[in-house]
N, C-alpha and C positions, 0 to 999 in steps of 0.2 A: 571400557564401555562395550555392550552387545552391537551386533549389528542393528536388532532389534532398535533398540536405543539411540544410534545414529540416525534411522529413519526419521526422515524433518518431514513427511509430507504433510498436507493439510487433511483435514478432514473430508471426505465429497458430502456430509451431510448440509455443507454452505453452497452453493451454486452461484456465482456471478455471471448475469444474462448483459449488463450494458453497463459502460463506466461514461462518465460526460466529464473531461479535466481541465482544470484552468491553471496555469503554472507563471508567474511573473516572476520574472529572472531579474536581479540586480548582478550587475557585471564589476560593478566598484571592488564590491567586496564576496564576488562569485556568489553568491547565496539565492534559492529559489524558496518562494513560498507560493502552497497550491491549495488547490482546491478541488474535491472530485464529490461525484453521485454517484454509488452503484445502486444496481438494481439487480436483487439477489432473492434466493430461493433458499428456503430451510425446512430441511427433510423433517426434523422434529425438535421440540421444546425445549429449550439452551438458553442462559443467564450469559454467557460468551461467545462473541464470535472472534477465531485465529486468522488473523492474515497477513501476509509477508512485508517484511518493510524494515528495514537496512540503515540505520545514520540517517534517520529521518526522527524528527520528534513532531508527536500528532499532540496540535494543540486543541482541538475540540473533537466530538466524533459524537454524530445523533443515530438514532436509528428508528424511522417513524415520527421523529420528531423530539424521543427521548433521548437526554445526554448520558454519556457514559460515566456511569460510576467511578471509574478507574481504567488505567493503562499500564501496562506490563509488558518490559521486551525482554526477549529471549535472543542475547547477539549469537549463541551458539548456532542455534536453530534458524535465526535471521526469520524472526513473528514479533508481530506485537498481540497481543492481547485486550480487546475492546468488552469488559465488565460492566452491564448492566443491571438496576436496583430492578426489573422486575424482569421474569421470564417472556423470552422471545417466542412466540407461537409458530408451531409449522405455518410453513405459509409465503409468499411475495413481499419484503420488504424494500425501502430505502435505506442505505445506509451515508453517510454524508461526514466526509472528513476534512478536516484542514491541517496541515504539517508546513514545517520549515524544514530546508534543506541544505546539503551545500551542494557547490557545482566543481564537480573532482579535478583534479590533476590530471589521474589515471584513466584512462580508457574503458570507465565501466560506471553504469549506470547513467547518470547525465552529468558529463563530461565539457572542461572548458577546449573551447579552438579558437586561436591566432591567427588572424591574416594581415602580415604590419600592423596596424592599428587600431584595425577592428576584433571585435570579441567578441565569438556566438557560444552558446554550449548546442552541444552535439549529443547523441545518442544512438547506439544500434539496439539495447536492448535482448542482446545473446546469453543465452546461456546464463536465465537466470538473474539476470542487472536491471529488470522492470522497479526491482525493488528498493533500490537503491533512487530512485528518481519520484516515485509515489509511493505508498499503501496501495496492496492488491494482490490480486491469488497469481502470483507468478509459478503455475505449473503448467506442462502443455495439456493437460487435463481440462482445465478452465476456460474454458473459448468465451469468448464473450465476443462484443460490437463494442466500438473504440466513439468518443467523439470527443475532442483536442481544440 
């Protein structure tokens, strides 16, 4: 495979300006399901938008209010793909997701922690692990406002 080829980056023709996230953690069986709003910019006219997300399955995803036609993941690349029946206009959208998750072992993405007998998940969020925990432009490109 090219370097060319390797390159996983997103498009900048999507811009995310604010995410709003709700995540309910069941610790029985580690598993999180969430909830998020971005609020996003689109340079020009696309039937798809690409964004990052990891052993995450998106069970619903609108945008404007329209649902998505189809969903497509790419684990090489670590994207899902959000296909809509009519063309997205340039312009300020909502985009509006729900997924199931799990809550890892490992040290990456949203991660379980042990204190005797309590059980929280944890997260740093380094290098990349945003995506592992939600849908979202995990590049440092992407700056946005957070509300949790």
């Amino acid at each position: 495979m090219s370097d060319e080829a390797r390159n996983f980056r997103l498009s900048k023709d999507v811009l995310p300006s604010t995410y709003e996230l709700r995540f309910e953690l069941e610790f029985d069986n580690w598993t999180s399901t969430g909830w998020e709003r971005i609020t996003l910019r689109t340079a020009r006219p696309a039937r798809e938008i690409v964004l990052h997300s990891l052993d995450l399955d998106i069970t619903k995803a609108t945008l404007d209010g329209d649902a998505a036609q189809a969903t497509t993941y790419d684990p090489e690349a670590e994207t899902a793909t959000l296909r809509f029946r009519r063309e997205i206009p340039a312009g300020e959208h909502t985009l509006e997701i729900s997924w199931t998750g799990g809550i890892r072992e490992s040290l990456r993405g949203l991660y379980r922690s042990l204190r005797g007998e309590e059980r929280y998940a944890a997260t740093q969020f380094e290098a990349a692990d945003a995506r592992r925990a939600f849908p979202c432009f995990d590049e440092p490109e992407f700056k946005a406002c957070f509300a949790v």
